[in-house]
N, C-alpha and C positions, 0 to 999 in steps of 0.2 A: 304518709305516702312512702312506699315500696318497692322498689325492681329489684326484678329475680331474673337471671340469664339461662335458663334451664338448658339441660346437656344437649351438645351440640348431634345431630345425626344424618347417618348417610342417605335417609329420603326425609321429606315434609310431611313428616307425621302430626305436625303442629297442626299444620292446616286441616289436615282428616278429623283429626282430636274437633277443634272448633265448628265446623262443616255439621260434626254431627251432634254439638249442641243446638246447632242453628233448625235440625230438623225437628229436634224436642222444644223448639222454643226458648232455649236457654240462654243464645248466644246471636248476634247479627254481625255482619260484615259492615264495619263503616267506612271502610274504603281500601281500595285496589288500584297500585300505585305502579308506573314503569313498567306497564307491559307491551310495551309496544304496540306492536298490530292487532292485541286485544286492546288497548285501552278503550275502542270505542262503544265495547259494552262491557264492560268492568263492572263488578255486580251482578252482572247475567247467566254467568256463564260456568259451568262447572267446575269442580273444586276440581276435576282430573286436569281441565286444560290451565288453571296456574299452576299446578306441579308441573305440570310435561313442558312447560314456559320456564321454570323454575331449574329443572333440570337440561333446557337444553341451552343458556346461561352458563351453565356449571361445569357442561360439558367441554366446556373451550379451557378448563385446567383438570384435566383428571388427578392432577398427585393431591389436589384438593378431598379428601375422603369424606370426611363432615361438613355436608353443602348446606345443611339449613342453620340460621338462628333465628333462636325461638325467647324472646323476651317474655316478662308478663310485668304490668306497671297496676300496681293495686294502692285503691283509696279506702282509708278510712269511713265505713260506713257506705251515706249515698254522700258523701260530702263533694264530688264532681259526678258531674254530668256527664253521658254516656260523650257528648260534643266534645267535652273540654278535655278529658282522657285521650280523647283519639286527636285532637291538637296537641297534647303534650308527646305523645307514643311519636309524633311528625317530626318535630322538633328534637327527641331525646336518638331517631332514626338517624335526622340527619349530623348531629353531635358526633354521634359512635360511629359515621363514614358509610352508613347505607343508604341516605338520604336517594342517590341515584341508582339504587336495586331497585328491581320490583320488589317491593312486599305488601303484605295484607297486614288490616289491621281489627281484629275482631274484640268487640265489644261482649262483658257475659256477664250473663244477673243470674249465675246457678250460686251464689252465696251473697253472707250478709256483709261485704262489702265491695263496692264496684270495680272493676278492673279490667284491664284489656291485654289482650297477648298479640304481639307479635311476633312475626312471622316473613324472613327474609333471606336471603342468600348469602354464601360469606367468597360471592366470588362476581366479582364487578363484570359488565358487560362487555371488558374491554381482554377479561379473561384474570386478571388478577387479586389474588387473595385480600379481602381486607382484613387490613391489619388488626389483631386481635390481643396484641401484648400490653398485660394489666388492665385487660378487658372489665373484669369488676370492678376494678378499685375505680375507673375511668369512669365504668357503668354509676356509678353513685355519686360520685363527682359531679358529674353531666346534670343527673337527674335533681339533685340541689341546688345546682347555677339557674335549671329551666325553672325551678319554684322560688328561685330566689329564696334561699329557706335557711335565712339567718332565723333560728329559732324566737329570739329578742320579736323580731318585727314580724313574724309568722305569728306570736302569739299577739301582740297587738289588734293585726290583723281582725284575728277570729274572736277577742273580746269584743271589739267594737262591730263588727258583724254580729254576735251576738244578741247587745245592748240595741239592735235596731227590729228586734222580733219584738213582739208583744208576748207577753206571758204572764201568767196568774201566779207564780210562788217561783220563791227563789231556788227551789229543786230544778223546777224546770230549765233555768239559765244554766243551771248549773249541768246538765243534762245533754245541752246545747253544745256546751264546751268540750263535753265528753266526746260526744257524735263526732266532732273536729279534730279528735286525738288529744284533747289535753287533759291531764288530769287537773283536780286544784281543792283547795280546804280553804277554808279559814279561819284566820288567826287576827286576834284583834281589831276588830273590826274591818279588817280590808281580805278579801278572795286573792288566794296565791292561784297564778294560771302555770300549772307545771308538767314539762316535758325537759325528757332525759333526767327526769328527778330533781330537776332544779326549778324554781321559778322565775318564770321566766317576765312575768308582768303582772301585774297588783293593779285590782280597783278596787274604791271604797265599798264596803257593805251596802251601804246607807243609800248610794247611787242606786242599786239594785232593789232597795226596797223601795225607793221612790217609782223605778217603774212598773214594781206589784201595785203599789197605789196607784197609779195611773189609768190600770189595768180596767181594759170596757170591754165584755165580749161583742165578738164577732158575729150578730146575728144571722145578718146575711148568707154570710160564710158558713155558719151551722148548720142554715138549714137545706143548702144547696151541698154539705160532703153527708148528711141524713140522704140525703136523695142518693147520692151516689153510693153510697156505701149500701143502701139497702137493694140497690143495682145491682151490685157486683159481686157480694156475700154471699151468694147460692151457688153450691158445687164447687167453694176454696176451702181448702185450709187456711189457717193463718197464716202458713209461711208462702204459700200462694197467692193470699189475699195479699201481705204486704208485698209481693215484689208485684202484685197486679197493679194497686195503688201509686207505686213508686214511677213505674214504666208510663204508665197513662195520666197521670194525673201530677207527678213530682211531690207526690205527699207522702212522708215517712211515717212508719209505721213501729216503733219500740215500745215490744211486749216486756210486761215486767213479774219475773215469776218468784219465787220462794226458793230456798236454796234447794238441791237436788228436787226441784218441781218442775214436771213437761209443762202441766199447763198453768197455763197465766193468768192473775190475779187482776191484770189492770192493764191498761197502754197510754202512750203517750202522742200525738200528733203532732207532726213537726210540718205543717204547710208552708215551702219554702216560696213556693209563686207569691203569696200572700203576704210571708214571715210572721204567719200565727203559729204558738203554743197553745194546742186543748189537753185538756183532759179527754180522754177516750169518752167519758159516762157524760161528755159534754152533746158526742155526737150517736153514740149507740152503747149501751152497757155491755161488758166483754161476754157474760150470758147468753144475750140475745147474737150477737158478733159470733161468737163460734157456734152455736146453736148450729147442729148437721141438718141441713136441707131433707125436709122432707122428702116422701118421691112421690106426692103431686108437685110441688117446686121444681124440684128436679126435673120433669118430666117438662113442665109450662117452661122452662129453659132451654131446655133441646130443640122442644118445635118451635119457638120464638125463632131462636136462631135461624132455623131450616126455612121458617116462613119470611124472613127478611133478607138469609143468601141472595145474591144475586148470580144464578146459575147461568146466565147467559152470555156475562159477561168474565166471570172468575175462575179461576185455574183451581186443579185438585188440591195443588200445593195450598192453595188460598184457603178452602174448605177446613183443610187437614190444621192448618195453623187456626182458623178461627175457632174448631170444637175444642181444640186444647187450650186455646186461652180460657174455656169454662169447663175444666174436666171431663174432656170426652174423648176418645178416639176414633178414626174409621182409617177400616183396612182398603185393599184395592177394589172389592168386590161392589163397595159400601157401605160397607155395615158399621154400625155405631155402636158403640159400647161405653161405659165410665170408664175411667182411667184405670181405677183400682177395683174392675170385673169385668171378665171379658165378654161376660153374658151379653146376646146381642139383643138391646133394644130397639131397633130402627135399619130398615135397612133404605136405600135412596133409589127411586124408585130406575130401571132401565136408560130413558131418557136423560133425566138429570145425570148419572156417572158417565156417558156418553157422550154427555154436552161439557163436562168438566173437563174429559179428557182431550176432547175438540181443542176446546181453549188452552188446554196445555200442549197441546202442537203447536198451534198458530202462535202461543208464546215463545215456544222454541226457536219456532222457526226466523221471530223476530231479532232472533240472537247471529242469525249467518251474514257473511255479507255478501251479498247479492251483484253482479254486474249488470245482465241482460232481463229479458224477458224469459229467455232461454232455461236462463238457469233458475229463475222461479218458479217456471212450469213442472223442470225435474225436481225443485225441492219438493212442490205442492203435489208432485205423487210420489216421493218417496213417503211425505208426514200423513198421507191422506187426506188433504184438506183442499180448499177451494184457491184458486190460485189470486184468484181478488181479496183474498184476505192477508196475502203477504205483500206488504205494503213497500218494503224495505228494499232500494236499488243504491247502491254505495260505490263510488269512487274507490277503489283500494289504494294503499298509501304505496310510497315508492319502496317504501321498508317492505311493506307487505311481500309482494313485486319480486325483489331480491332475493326475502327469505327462500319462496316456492321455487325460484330460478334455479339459488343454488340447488338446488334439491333435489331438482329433474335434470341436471344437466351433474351430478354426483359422480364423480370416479373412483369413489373407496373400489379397492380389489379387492376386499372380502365379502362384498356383497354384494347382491345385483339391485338394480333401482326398484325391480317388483317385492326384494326381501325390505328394505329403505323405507320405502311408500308402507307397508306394511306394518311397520315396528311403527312408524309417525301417525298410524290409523285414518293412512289415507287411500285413494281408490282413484281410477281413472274407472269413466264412463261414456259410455257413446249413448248419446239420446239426441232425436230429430238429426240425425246426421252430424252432430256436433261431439268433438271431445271435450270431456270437461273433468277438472280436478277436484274431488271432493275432500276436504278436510274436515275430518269429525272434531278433533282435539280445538282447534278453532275459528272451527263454524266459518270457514267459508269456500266458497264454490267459483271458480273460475273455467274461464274458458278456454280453453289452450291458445285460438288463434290470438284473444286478448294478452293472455300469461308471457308467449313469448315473444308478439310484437315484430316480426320480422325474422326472427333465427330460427334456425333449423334446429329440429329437434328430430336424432334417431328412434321412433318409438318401437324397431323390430322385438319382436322378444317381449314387449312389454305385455302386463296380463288388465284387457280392457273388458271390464263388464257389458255386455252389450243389450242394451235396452232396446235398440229398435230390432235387430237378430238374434235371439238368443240362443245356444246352440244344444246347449243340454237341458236346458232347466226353459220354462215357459216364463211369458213376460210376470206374470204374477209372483212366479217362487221370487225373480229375482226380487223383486220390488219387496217382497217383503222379506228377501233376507236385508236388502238396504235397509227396513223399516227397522230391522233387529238391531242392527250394527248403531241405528242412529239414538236406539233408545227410545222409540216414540210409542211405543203402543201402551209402556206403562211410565210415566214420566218420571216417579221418583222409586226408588229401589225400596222393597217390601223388607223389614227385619227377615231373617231365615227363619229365628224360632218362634212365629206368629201362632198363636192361641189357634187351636182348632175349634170348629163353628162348633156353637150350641146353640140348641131352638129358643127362640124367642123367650122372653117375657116380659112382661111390664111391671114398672116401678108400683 
């Protein structure tokens, strides 16, 4: 086990970095911590509004110039769980004095062993610098006390964790030990378990061969990861096939090759839910296992999938993540390709991309907070959707309240409150005779006569979008430059250098 403090910088690049594993599937968000007036949809909510949350924390010390830190706490193998990284990354946050920043903590299975990065602010909410003097030597420190990681009893540990798997040969224990970072030999009939090159705990041989003879397979167990495996083996790689296994199922996957060999002779099963060791050729011979998908398979994969989608219910985002869990792509248009060709096979027919994008307004729009009826009416014609489908009416918090107060009632002299409102990517609007404050960055819409509650607010001079008069532009342009600003018409942002169409073919 690992920490790395990587170079500190003047925006949250960490976050963008992670974000956009999370669009390839490489990477999740497992929690979003100290944001305030977003916490109540933490996870929801776009990677721009925790930067601009991020930054505007920051903003209360400018001689601070490097706002972000950006950890990464990495495990040996899969030897934790995506759960228990993101409890420790908690823990190691609040050690090193961020524990009360916001920050994010993302989870990535883009390599062969698990790790998380964090991602936080190096300037406290109160406006002051955390302290950062002998920040790594403290960083490792920290991170040994949280593992308790007297080597002696870490290795105990992971021997008798071990000794509680079932296994068929004493390779495989030993294999076991490896996966957990330790190396070990043996000598005179007892297994040296060693790290830092020294050893660190000793069991008899003989222990170990007792539990090869013990050894009963797993019938059951066989013939249900046969099932599985013959599932999920069409349209992976190996090295997709094991993090697919790993992520769904908690079953490790160690290929074992010949020296400078890509491909692999044999594998190993490491079923932790269970604590079985197989032989690979116990549950599918490596042959048959990398054997490339036909393209009728191929093919009986794709519409599988498309015939069990649930279009009615599921967002594009949803779609886009479930063809790439089976090597597929689709662009905005719809159209579906393998990962590795962009030739398009499939395209979705009008209504289904329609019905997906629907759902991904009405998902959006479940991210705002809502006071009135009022102002669900103008969210449900800015997103274009039905107004009984935005469900969501929310109390705003006193924080909330404060924040937008200071805001509107702002006296910087180098700016005007329309230049202010502007840079915050916010907007006043008049709809049904009511003014109301819209905040894109996060997601929520108030009312003015709620906002200020009794005080006067001078609005001369200010620039009001006017939905029910509009003076240049028709009610429509406006609504759908709001539709623009809000981001709703295509929900998730297309790569720039996206494959130009080619005509059809089939597998």
């Amino acid at each position: 086990m690992i920490v790395k403090i990587l170079s500190s910088a003047g925006n949250f690049e960490g976050i963008d970095y992670s974000e956009r594993k999370n669009d390839l599937g490489k990477s999740q968000l497992l929690k979003a911590w100290n944001f305030g007036a977003l916490g109540h949809q933490a996870g929801k909510i776009n990677k721009s509004d925790y930067i601009n949350y991020m930054k505007l924390i920051c903003d209360a010390n400018p001689r601070v110039k490097k706002r972000q830190f950006h950890a990464v706490i990495s495990a040996k193998g899969y030897s934790y769980t995506p759960e228990e990284l993101g409890n420790m990354a908690e823990n190691y946050l609040k050690s090193m004095g961020y524990g009360d920043n916001p920050y994010l903590i993302y989870y990535h299975s883009d390599t062969n062993n698990n790790h998380v990065h964090l991602v936080s602010t190096r300037v406290d909410k109160n406006g002051k610098k955390v302290d950062d003097s002998y920040e790594k030597i403290r960083s490792q420190k920290v991170l040994q006390e949280i593992l308790n990681q007297d080597p002696k009893v870490e290795a105990k540990n992971v021997m008798d964790q071990a000794l509680a798997y079932n296994f068929s040969t004493k390779s495989q224990f030993k294999l076991l030990l490896e996966q957990q970072g330790f190396k070990n030999a043996e000598k005179e009939g007892q297994i040296e378990v060693i790290k830092y090159g020294i050893a660190q705990a000793f069991l008899p041989s003989e222990q170990v061969d007792l539990k090869v003879a013990q050894y009963i397979p797993p019938e059951d167990r066989i013939r249900q990861l046969k099932a599985i495996f013959s599932k999920y083996k069409y349209g992976l790689e190996a090295e997709s096939f094991q993090k697919k296994m790993h992520q769904k199922f908690g079953i490790e996957l160690v290929f074992h090759r010949g020296k400078n060999q890509e491909k692999p002779y044999g594998y190993t099963i490491f079923d932790h839910m269970k604590k079985q060791v197989m032989k690979g050729s116990q549950i599918m011979p490596i042959a048959e296992l990398l054997l490339p998908a036909s393209r009728e398979e191929r093919n009986q994969l794709l519409h599988g999938f498309i015939e069990d989608f649930n279009f009615d219910h599921e967002t594009f985002h949803a779609v886009k993540q479930g063809l790439a869990s089976i090597g597929f792509q689709i662009n905005q248009q719809g159209e579906i390709s393998a990962v590795e060709n962009p030739d398009i096979l499939k395209t979705l027919d009008n209504n289904q991309i329609e019905q997906l994008k629907y759902n991904s307004r009405v998902a959006l729009a479940s991210n705002y907070v809502l006071q009135t009826d009022y102002g669900k009416k103008l969210l449900s014609l800015i997103l274009n959707i039905r107004s009984e489908d935005i469900s969501n009416l929310t109390r705003p918090t006193d924080e909330a309240k404060q924040y937008y107060m200071q805001i509107m009632l702002s006296t910087e002299q180098s700016k005007t409150l329309n230049e202010i409102l502007k840079s915050k990517k916010m907007e006043v609007i008049q709809f049904k005779g009511k003014l109301f404050l819209l905040d894109q960055s996060n997601k929520y819409i108030f009312e003015f006569n709620r906002l200020l509650d009794g005080q006067e607010l001078d609005l001369k001079g200010l620039s009001i979008n006017n939905l029910d008069q509009p003076q240049k532009h028709s009610v429509g342009h406006s609504i759908d430059r709001l539709g623009r600003i809000f981001e709703f018409a295509i929900i998730e942002a297309e790569h720039e250098n996206r494959p130009k169409k080619r005509k059809k073919r089939s597998f």
